[in-house]
C-alpha positions as CSV (number, residue, x, y, z in Angstrom):
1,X,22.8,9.0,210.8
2,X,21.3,9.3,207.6
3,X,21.4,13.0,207.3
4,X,25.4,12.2,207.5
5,X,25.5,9.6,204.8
6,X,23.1,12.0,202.9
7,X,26.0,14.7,203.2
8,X,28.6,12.4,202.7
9,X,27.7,11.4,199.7
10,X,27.1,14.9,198.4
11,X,30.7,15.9,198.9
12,X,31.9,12.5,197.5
13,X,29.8,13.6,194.0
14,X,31.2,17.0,194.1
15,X,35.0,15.9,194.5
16,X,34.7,13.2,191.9
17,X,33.3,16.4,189.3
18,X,36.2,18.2,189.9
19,X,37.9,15.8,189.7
20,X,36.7,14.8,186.1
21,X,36.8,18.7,185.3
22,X,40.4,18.9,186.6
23,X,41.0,16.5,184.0
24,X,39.2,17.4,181.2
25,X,40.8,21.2,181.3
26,X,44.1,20.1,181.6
27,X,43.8,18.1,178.3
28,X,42.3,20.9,176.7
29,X,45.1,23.3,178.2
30,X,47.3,20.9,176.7
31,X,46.1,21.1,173.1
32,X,46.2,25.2,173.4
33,X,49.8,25.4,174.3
34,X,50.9,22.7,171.9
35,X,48.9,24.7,169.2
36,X,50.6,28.2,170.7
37,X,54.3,26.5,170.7
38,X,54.3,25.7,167.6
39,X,53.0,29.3,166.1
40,X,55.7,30.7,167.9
41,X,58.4,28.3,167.1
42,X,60.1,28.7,163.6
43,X,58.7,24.9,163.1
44,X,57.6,24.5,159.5
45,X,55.3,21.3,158.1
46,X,54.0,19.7,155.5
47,X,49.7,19.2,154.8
48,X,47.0,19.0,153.0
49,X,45.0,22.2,153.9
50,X,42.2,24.5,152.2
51,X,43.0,27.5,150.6
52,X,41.9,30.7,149.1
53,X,44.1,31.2,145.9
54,X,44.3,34.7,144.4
55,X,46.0,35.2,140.7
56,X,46.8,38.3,138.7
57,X,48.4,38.7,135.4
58,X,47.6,38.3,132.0
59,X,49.3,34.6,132.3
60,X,47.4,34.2,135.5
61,X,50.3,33.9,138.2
62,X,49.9,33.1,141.8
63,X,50.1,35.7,144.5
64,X,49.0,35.3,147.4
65,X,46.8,32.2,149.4
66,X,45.0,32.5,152.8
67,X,44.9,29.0,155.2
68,X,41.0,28.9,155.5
69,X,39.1,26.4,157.8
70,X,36.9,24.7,155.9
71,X,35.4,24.6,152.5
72,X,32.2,26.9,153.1
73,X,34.7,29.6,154.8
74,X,36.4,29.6,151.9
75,X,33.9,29.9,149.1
76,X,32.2,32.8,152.0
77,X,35.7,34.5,151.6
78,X,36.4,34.2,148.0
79,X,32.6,35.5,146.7
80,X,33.5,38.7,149.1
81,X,36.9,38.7,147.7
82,X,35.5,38.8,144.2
83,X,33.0,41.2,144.9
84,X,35.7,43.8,145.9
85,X,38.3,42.9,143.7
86,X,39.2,42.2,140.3
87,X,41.8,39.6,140.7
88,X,41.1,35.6,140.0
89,X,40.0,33.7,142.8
90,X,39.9,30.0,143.7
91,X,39.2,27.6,146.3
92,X,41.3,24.8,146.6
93,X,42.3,21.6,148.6
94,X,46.2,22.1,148.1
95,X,49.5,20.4,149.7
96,X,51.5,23.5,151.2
97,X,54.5,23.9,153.8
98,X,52.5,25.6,157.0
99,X,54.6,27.9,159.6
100,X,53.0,29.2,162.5
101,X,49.3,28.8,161.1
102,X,49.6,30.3,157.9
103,X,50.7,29.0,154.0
104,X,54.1,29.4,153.1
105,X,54.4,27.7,150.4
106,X,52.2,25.7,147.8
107,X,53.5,22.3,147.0
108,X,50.6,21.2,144.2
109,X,47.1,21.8,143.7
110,X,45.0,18.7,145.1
111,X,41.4,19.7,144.0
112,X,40.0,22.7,142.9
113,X,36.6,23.5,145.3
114,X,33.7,25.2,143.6
């Protein structure tokens, strides 16, 4: 009789892990497509975001910026950028209109990173 129990409660352990596993990919599943939708889409919003700011021109002038994920990817980025280029380049914490994971458009300049 114990052997059973034994058994029993081995197979009651395993269906309440996949169970919990079940669960825990379907809210990450979630997250992915809801992240994936709205790349695709044509769906444009408003943040605050880092980004890695080039400028040419004798008046500097902006023209072009890269979303970046954090701070340290960004300074990584713009010390390779400046190495290979001769363009202005700045980190910055910035308010911009995002579309399908990229900048579209700079609203203002929060904080300059260094």
């Amino acid at each position: 009789m114990s052997k059973i129990k034994i058994v029993f409660y081995l197979v009651l352990v395993f269906i309440i892990y996949k169970g919990y596993e079940a669960f825990r990919d379907f809210e990450i599943g979630v997250g992915d497509r809801l992240v994936e939708i709205e790349e695709m889409s044509d769906f444009e919003k408003k943040g605050e975001v880092i980004g890695l700011m080039m400028y040419l021109g004798d008046p500097l002038e902006l023209k072009e910026h890269l979303l970046t994920s954090s701070k340290s990817k960004c300074l990584e980025m713009k010390q390779i950028a400046e190495e290979t280029s001769f363009a202005y380049y700045e980190c910055a914490q910035v308010n911009a209109v995002l579309k399908g994971g990229k900048i579209v458009r700079i609203i203002n300049e929060i904080e300059v990173i260094e």
